[in-house]
C-alpha positions in Angstrom: -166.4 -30.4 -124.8 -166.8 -30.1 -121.1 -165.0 -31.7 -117.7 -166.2 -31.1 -114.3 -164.6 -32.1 -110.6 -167.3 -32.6 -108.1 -167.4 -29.9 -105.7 -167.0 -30.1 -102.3 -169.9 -28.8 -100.7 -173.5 -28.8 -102.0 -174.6 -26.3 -104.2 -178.4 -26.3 -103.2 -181.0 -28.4 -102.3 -183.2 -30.3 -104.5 -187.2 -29.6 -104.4 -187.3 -33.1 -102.6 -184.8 -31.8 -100.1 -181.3 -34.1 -101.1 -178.1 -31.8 -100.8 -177.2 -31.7 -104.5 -173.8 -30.6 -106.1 -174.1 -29.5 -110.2 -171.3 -32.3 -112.3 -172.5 -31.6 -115.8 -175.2 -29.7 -118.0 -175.8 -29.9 -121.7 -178.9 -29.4 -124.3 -180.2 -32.9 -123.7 -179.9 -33.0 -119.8 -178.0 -32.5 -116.3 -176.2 -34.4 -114.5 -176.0 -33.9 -110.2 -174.5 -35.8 -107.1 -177.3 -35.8 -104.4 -176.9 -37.1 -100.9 -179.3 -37.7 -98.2 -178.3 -37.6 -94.7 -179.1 -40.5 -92.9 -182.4 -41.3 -91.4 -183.9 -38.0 -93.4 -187.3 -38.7 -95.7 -187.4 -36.3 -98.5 -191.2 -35.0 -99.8 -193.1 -36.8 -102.1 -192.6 -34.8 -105.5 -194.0 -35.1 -109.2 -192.0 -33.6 -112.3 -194.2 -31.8 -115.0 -191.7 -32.1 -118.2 -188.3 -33.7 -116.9 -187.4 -38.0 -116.6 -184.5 -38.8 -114.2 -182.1 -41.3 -114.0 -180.7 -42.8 -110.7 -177.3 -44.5 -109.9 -177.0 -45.5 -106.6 -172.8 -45.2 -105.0 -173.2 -45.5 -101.6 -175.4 -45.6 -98.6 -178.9 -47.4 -98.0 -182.3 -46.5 -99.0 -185.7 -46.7 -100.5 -187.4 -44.8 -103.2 -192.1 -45.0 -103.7 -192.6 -44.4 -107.2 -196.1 -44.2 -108.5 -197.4 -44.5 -112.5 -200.6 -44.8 -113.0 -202.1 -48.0 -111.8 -198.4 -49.2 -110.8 -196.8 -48.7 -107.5 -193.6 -49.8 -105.9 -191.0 -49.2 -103.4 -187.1 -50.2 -104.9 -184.2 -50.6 -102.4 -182.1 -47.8 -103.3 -178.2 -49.8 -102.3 -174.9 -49.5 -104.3 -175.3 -50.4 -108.4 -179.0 -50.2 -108.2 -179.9 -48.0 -111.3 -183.7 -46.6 -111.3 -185.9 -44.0 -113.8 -188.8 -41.9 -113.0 -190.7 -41.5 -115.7 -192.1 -37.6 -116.6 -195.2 -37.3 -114.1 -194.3 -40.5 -112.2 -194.7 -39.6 -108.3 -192.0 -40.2 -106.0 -190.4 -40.0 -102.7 -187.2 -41.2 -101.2 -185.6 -41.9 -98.2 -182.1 -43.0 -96.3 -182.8 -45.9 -94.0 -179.1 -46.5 -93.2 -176.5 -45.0 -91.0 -174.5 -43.2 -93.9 -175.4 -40.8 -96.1 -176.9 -42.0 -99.4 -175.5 -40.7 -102.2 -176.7 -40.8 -106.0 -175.8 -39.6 -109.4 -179.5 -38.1 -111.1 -179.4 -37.6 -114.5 -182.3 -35.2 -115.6 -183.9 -34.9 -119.4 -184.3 -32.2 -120.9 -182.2 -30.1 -118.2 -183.5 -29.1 -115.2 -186.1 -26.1 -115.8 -185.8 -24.9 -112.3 -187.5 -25.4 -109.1 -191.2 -24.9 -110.7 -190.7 -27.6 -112.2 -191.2 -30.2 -109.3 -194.9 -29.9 -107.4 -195.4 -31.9 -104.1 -197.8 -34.1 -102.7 -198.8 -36.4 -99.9 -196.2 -39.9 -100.2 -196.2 -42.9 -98.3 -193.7 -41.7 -95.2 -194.0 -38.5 -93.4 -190.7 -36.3 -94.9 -188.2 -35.0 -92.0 -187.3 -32.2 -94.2 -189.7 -29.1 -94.0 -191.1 -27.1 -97.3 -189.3 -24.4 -98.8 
């Protein structure tokens, strides 16, 4: 059995470019607290093996997501749950004055960096490649 305490600063950056900070990691999956400065666009990205699950606490956004023939931008605002789906094409952004901050839970767990590959979205990303 496990118990975490958010930390206080980020612990890295996501492939995407959110400041992430690690809550929980088991067999089955991860669990992270990402936040998005305001007014930043994160890079389009595309997972090869891992789903996600978004919660949405605070702030004001919007997340593309792409599946096959279906396409669709989601208001990302507080209690607005989302998935991407393994090989589902994303990008995210804050449109609000606060930071946007989620809780992403990944399955299986996060491989590593590798895992994530970018491409072009449907807003030019503020945050440079890595």
């Amino acid at each position: 059995m496990k118990e975490t305490t958010l930390p206080l600063e980020a612990d890295a950056k996501s492939p995407a470019g959110a400041d992430i900070r690690f809550i929980m990691d088991g067999t089955t999956g991860n669990m992270i607290h990402s936040t998005v400065p305001a007014g930043q666009i994160n890079r389009a990205t595309v997972h090869e093996n891992v789903s996600e699950f978004w919660f949405v606490l605070e702030g004001d956004g919007e997340i593309w997501r792409r599946e096959g023939d279906e396409e669709r931008v989601t208001s990302l605002v507080p209690g607005v749950s989302i998935d991407i789906p393994v090989g589902t094409a994303f990008q995210y952004r804050n449109v609000g004055l606060q930071p946007l901050k989620f809780i992403c839970i990944t399955m299986p767990p996060w491989p590593g960096d590798h895992e994530a590959s970018h491409l072009e979205g449907v807003w030019e990303p503020t945050v440079g490649n890595r």
